[in-house]
N, CA, C and O atoms as a DFTB+ gen file, in Angstrom:
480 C
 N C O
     1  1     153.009     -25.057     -36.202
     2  2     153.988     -24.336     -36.991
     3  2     153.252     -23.330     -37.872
     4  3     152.589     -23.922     -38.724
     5  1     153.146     -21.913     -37.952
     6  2     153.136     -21.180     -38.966
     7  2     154.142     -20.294     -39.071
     8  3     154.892     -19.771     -38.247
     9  1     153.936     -20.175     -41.008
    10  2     155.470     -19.679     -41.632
    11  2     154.637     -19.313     -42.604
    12  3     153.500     -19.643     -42.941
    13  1     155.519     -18.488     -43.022
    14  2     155.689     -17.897     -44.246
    15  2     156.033     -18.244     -45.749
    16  3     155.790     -17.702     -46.827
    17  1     156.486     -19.013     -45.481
    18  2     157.947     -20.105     -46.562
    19  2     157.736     -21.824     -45.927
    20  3     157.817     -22.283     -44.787
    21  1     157.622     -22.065     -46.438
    22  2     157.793     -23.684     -45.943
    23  2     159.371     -24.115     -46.459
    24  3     159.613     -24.357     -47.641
    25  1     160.313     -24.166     -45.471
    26  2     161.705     -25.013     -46.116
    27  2     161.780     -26.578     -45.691
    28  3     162.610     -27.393     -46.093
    29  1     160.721     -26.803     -44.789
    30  2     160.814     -27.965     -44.581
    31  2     160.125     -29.311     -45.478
    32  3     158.910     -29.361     -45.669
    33  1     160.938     -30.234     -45.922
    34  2     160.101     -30.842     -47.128
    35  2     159.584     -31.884     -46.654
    36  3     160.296     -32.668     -46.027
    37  1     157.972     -32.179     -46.880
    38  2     156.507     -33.207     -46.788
    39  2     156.523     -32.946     -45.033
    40  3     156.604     -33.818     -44.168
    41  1     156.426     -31.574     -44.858
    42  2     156.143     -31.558     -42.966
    43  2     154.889     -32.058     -42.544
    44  3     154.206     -32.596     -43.415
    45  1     154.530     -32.008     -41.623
    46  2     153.134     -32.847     -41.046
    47  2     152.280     -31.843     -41.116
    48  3     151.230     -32.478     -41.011
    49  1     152.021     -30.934     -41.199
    50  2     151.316     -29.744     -41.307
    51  2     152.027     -28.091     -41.531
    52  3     152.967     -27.752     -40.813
    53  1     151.584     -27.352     -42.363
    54  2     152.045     -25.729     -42.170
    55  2     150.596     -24.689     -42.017
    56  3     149.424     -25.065     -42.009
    57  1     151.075     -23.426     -41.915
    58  2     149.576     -22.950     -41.711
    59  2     150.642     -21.138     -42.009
    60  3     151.775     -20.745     -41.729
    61  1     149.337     -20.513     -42.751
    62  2     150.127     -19.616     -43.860
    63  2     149.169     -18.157     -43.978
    64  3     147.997     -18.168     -44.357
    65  1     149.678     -17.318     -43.704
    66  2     148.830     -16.466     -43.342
    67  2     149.335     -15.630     -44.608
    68  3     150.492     -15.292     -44.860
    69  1     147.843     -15.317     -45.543
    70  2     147.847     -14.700     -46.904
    71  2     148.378     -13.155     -46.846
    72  3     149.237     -12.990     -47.713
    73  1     148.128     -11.986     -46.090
    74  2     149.062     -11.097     -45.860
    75  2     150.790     -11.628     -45.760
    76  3     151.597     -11.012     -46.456
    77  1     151.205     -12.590     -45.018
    78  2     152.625     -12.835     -44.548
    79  2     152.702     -13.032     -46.247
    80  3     153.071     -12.037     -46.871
    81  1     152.334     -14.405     -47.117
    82  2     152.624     -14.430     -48.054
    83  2     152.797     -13.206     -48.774
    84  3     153.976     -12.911     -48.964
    85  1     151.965     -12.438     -49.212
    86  2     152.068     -11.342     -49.689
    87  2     153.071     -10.827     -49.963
    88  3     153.661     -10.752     -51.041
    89  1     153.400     -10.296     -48.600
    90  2     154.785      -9.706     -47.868
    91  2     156.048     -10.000     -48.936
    92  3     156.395      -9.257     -49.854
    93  1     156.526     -11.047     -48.631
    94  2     157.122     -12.156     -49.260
    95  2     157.125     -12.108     -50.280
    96  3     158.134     -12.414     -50.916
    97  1     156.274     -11.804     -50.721
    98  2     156.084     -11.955     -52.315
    99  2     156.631     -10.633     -52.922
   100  3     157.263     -10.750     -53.971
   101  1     156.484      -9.497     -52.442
   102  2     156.477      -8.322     -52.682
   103  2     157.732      -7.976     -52.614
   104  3     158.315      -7.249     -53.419
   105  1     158.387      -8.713     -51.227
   106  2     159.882      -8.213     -51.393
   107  2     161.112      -9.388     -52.534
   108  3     162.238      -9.067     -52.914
   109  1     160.523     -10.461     -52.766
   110  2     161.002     -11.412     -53.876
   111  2     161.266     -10.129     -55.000
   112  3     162.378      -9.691     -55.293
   113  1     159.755      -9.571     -55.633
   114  2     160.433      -9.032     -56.739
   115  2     159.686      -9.692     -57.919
   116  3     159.165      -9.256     -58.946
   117  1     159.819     -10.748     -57.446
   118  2     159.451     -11.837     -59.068
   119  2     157.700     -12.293     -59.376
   120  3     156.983     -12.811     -58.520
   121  1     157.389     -12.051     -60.389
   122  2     155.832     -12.728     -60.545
   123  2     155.122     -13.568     -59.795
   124  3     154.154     -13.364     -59.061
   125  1     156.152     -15.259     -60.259
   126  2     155.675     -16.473     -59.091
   127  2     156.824     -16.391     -57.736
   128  3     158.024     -16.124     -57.798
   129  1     155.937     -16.740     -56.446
   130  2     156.700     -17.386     -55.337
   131  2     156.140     -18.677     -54.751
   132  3     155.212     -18.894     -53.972
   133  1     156.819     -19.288     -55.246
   134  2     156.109     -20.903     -54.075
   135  2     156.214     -20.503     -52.570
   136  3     157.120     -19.806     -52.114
   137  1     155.477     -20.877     -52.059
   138  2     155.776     -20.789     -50.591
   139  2     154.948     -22.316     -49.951
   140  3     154.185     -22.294     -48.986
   141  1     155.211     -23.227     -50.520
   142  2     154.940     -24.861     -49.792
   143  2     154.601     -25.883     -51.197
   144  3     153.636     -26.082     -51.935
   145  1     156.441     -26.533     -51.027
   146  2     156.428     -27.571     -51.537
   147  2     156.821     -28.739     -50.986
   148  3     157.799     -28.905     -50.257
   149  1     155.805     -29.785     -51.456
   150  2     155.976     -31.424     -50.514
   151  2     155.786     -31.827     -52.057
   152  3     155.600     -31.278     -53.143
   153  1     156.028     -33.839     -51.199
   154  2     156.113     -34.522     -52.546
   155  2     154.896     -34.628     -53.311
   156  3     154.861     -35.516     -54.162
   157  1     153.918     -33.901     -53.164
   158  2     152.420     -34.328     -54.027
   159  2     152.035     -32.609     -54.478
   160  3     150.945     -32.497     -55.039
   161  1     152.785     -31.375     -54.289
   162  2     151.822     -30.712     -54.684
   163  2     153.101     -29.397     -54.190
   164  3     153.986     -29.521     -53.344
   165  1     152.705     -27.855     -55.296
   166  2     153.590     -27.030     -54.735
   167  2     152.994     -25.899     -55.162
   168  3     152.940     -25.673     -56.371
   169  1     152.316     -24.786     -53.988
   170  2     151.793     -23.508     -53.811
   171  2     152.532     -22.771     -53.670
   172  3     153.519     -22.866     -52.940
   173  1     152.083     -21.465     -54.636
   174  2     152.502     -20.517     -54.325
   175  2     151.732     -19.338     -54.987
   176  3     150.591     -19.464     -55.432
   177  1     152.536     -18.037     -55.022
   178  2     151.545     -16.878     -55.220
   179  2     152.274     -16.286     -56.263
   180  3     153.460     -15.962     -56.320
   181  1     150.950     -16.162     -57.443
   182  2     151.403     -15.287     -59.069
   183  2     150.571     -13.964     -59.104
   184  3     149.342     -14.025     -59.120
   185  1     151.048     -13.099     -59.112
   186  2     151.061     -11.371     -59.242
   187  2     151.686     -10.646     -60.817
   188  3     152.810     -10.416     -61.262
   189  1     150.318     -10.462     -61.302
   190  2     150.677      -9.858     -62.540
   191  2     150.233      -8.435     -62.444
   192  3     149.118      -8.380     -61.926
   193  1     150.748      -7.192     -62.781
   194  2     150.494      -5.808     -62.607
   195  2     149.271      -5.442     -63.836
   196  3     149.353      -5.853     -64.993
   197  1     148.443      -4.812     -63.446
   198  2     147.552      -4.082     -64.345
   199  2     148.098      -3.644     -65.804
   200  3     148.886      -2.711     -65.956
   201  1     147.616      -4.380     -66.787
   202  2     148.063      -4.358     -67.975
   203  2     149.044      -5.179     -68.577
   204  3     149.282      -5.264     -69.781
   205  1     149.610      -5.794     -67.618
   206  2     150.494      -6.843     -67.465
   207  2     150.521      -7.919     -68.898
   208  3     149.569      -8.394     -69.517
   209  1     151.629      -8.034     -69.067
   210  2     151.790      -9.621     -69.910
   211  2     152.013     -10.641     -69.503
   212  3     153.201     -10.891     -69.298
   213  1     151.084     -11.602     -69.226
   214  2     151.304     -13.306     -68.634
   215  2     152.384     -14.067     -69.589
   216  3     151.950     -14.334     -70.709
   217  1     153.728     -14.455     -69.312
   218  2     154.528     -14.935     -69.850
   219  2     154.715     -16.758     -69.919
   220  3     155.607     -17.527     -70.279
   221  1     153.471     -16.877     -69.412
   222  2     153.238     -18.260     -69.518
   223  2     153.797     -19.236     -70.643
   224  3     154.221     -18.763     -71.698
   225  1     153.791     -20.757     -70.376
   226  2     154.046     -21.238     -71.191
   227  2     153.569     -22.643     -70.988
   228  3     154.272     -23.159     -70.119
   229  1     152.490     -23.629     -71.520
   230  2     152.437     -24.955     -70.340
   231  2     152.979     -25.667     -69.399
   232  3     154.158     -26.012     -69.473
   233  1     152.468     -25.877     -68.733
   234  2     153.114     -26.701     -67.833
   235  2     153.201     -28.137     -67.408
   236  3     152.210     -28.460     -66.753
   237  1     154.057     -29.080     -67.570
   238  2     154.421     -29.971     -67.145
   239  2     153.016     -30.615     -65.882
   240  3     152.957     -31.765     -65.446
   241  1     152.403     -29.893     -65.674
   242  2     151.488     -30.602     -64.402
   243  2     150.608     -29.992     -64.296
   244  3     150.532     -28.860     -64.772
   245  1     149.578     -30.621     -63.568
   246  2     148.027     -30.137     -63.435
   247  2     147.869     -28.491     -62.343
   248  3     148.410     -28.489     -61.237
   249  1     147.220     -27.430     -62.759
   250  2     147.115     -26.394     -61.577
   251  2     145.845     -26.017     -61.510
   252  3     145.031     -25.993     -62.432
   253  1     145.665     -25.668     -60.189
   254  2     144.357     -25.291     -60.152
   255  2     144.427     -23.182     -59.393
   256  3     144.847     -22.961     -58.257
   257  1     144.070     -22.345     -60.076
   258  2     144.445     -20.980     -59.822
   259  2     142.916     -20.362     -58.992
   260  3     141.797     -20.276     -59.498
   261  1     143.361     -19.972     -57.497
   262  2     142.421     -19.470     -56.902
   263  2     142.427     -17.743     -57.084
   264  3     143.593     -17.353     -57.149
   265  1     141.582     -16.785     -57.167
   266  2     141.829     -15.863     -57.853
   267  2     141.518     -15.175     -56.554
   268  3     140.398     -15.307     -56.060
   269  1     142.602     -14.325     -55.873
   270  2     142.152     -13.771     -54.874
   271  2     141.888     -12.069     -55.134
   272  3     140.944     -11.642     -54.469
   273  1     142.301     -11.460     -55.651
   274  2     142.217     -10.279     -56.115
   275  2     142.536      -9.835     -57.555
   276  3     143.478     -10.249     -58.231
   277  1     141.655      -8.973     -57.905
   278  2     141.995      -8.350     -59.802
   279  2     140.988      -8.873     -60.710
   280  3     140.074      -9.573     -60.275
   281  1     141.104      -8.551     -62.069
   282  2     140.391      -8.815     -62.723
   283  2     141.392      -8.816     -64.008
   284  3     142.124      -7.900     -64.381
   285  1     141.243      -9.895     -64.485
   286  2     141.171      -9.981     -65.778
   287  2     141.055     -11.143     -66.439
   288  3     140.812     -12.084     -65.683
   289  1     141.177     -11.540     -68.076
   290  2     140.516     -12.727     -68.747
   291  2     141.892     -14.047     -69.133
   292  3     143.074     -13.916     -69.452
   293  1     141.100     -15.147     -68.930
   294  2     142.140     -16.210     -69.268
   295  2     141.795     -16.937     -70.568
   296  3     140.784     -16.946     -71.270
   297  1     142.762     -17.430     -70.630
   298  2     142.694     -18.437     -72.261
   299  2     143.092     -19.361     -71.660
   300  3     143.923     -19.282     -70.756
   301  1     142.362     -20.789     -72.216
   302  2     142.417     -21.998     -71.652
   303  2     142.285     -22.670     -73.615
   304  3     141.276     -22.799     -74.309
   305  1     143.759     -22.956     -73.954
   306  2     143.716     -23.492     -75.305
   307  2     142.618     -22.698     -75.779
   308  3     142.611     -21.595     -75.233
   309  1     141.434     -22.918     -76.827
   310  2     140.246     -22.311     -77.805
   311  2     139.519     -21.294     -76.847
   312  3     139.151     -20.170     -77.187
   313  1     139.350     -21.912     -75.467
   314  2     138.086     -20.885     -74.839
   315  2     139.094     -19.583     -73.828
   316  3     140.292     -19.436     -73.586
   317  1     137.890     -18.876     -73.484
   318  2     138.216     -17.805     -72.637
   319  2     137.127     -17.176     -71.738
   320  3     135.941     -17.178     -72.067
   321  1     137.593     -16.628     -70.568
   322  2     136.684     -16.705     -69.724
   323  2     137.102     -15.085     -68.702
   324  3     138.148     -14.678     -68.195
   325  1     135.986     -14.649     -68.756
   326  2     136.977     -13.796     -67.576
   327  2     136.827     -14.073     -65.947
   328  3     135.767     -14.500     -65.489
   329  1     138.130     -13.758     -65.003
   330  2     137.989     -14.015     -63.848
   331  2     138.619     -12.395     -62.728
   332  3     139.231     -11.331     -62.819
   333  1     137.867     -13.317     -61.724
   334  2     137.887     -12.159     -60.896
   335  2     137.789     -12.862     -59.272
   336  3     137.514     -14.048     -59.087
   337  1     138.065     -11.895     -58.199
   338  2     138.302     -12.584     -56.485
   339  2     137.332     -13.594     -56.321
   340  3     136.235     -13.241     -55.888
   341  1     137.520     -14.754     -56.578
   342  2     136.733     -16.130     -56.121
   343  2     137.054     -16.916     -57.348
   344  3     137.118     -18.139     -57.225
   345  1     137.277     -16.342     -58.588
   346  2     137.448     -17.567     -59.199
   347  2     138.238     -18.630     -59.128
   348  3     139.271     -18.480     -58.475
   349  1     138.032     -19.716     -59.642
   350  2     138.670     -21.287     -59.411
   351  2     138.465     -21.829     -60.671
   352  3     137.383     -22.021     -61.226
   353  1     139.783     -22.105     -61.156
   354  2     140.108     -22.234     -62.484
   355  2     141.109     -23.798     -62.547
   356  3     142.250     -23.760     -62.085
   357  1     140.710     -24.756     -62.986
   358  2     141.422     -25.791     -62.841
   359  2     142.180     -26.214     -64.675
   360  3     141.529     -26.574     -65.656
   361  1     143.640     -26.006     -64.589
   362  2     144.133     -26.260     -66.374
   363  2     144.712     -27.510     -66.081
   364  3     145.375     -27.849     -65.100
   365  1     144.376     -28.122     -67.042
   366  2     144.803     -29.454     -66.921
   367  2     146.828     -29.550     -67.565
   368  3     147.071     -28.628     -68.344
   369  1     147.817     -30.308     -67.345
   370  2     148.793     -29.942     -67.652
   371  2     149.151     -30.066     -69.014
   372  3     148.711     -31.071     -69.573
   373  1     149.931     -29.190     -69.772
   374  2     150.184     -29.114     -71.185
   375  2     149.342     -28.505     -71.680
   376  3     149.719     -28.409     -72.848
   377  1     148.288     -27.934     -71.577
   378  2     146.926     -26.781     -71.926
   379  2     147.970     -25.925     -71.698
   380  3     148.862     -25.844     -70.853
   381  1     147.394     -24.864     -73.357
   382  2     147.917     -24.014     -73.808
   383  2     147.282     -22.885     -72.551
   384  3     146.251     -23.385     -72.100
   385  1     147.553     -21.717     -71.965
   386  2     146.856     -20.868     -71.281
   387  2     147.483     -19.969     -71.126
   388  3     148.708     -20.046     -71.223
   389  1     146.801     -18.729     -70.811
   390  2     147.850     -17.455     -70.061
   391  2     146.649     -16.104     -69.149
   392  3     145.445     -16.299     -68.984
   393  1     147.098     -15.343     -68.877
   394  2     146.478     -13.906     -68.104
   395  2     146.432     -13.208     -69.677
   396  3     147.241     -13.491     -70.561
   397  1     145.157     -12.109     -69.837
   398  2     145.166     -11.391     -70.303
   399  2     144.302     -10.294     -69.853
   400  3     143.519     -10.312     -68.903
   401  1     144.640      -9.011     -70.945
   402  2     143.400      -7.884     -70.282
   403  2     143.626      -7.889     -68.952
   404  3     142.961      -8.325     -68.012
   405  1     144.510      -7.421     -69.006
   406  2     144.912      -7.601     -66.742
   407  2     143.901      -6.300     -66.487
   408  3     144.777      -5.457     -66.296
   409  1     142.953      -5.748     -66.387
   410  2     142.312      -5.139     -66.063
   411  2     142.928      -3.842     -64.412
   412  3     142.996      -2.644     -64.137
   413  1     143.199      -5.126     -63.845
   414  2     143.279      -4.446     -62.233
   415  2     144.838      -5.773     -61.888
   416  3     145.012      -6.754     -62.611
   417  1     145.699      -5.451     -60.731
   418  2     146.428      -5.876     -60.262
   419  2     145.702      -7.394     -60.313
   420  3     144.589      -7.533     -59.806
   421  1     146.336      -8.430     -60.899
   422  2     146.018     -10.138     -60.842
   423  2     146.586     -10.594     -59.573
   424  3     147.693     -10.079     -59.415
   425  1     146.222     -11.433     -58.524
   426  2     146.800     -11.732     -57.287
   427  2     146.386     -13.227     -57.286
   428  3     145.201     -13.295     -56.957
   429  1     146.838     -14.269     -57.495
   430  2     146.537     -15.840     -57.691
   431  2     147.172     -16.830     -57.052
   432  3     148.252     -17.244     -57.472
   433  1     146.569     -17.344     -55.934
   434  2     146.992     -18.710     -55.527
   435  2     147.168     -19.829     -56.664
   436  3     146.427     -19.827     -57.647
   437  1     148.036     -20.650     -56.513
   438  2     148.292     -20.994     -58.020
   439  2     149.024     -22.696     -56.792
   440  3     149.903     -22.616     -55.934
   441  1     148.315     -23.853     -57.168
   442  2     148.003     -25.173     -56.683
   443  2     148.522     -25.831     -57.701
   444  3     147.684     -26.278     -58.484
   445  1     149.793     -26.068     -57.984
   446  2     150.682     -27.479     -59.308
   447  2     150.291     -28.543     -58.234
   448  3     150.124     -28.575     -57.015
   449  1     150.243     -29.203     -59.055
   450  2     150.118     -31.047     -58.724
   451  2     150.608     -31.924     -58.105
   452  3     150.197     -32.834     -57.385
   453  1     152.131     -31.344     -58.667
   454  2     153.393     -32.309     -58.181
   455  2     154.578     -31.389     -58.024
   456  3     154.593     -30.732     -59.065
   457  1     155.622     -30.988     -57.220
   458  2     156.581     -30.189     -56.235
   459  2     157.182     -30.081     -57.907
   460  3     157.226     -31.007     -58.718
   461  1     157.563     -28.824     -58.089
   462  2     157.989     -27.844     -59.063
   463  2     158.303     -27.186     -58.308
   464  3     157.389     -27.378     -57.507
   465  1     159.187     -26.184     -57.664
   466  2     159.143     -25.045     -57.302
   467  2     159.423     -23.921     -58.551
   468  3     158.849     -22.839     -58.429
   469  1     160.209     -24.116     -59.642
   470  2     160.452     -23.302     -60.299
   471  2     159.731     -22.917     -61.795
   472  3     160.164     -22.193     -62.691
   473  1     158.518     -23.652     -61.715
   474  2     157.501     -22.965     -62.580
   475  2     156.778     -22.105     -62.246
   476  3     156.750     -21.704     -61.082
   477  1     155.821     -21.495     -63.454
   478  2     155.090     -20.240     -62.530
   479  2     153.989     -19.858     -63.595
   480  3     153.186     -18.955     -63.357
């Protein structure tokens, strides 16, 4: 099976091609898009525009943010760090955090813990 969207819930496997996501993402409109949620965990893709304001707010569950394209700096509660295509950023849940200094278009695989679809 590869898709774009996963509607099927805890399938035996999906397989997800990061352009298709993209796509998808682009015609949504909206910052976050999940595109695969099961009962242990729910991916999807966060796109903040150059100069952008991260409207974050904690979250309820553990994420881990793969940084596929852009540059700019995060706040993790006291510290800050800047990131850029490869970083891997793991916030533990209820840590204060957000995007800042969006430097360049932010493009982030973004890994919650436990099936949320509607956080971001």
């Amino acid at each position: 099976m590869r898709a774009t969207l996963s509607t099927q819930r805890d399938p035996e496997w999906a397989a997800f091609e990061l352009p298709d996501v993209m796509a998808q993402h682009e015609q949504a409109g909206q910052p976050w898009l999940p595109f695969l949620t099961v009962s242990t965990m729910t991916v999807g893709v966060y796109v903040l525009p150059e100069a952008g304001v991260d409207p974050q707010e904690p979250h309820e569950r553990d994420e881990l943010y793969y940084v596929v394209s852009g540059k700019a700096k995060l706040s993790v509660e006291s510290d800050s760090m800047g990131v850029g295509p490869g970083s891997t950023v793991y916030v533990k849940a209820h840590a204060d955090h957000r995007f800042y200094d969006i430097e360049e278009e932010l493009k982030v695989l973004v890994f919650f813990s436990t099936a949320q679809p509607s956080e971001g």
